[in-house]
C-alpha positions in Angstrom: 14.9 -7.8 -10.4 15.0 -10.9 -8.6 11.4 -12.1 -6.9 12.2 -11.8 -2.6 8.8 -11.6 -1.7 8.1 -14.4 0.7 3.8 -13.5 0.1 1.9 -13.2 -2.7 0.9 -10.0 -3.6 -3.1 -8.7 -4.6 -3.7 -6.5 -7.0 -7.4 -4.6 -6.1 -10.0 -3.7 -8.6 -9.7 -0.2 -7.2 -6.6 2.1 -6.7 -6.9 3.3 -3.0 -6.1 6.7 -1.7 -3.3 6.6 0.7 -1.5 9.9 2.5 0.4 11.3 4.8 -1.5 10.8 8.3 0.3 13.8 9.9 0.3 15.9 6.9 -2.5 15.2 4.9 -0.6 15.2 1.9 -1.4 12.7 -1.1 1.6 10.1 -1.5 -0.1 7.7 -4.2 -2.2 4.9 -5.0 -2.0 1.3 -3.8 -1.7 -1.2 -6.8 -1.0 -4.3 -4.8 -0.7 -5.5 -1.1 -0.1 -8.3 1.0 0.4 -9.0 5.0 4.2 -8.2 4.4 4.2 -5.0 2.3 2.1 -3.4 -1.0 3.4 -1.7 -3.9 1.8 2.3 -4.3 1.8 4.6 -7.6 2.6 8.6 -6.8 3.2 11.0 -9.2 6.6 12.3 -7.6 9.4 9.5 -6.7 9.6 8.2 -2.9 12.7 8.2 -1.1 14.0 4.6 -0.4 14.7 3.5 3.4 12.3 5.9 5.1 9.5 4.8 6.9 6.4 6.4 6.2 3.5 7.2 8.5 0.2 6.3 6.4 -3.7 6.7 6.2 -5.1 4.6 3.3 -8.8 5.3 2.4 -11.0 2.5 2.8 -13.6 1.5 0.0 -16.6 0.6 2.7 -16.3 0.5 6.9 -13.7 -1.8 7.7 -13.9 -3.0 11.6 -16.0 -0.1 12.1 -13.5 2.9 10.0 -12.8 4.0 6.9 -9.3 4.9 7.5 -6.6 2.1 8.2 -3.5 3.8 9.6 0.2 2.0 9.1 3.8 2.2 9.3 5.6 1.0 6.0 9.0 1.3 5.3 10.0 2.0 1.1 12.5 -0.4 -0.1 12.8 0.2 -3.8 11.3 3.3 -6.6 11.4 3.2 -9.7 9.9 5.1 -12.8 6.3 3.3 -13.9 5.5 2.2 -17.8 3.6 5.8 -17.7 6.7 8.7 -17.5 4.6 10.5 -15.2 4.7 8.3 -12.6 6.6 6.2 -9.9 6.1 2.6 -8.5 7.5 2.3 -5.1 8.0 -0.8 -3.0 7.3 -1.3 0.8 7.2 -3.4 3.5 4.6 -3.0 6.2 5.8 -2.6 9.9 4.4 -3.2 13.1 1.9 -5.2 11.6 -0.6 -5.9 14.1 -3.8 -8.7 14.0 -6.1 -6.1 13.5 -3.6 -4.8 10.0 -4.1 -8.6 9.0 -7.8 -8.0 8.9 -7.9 -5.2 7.4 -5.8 -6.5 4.7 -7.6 -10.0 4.3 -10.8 -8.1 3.6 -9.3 -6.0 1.0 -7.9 -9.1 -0.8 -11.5 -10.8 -0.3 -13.4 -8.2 -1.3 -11.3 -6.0 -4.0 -8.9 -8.2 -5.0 -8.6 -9.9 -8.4 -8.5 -13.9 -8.3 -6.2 -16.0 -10.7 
């Protein structure tokens, strides 16, 4: 698959909860993020080209929550090195300044370094 990612993506030391923020329901766990999208790991496969209304679990307060709540749009799925799982692709939407930060302190502080 060719590389069209314009920013480089983190990989985190730990694999954050993220759901459904109307539902509740469990979608996955993040394996990588950047300002422009993240990559998540679910156990059933995503539909591509629906946007997705999310709550990721935060690993400590984060601008004063422990929820970050986003808009992300999945672009690609595809079955993960484990059978039992699914690696899906997004891109973030609507990012605002306050997403930025949120996602700059993740990298900083949960993010492995080259």
């Amino acid at each position: 698959m060719q590389e069209k990612r314009k920013l480089k993506r983190w990989h985190l030391i730990y694999y954050l909860r993220v759901r459904d923020r109307h539902t509740d329901k469990p979608i996955g766990h993040l394996i990588d993020i950047s300002e422009g999208g993240m990559m998540l790991v679910s156990e059933a496969p995503i539909a591509v080209g629906r946007v997705f209304q999310f709550q990721m679990m935060l690993p400590e307060e984060i601008a004063g929550t422990t929820t970050w709540d986003f808009d992300a749009k999945s672009l690609w799925s595809q079955p993960d090195f484990n059978p039992s799982l699914y690696k899906t692709g997004f891109q973030l939407l609507n990012v605002i300044p306050e997403d930025i930060g949120t996602i700059e302190c993740l990298i900083d502080d949960y993010g492995f370094r080259d």
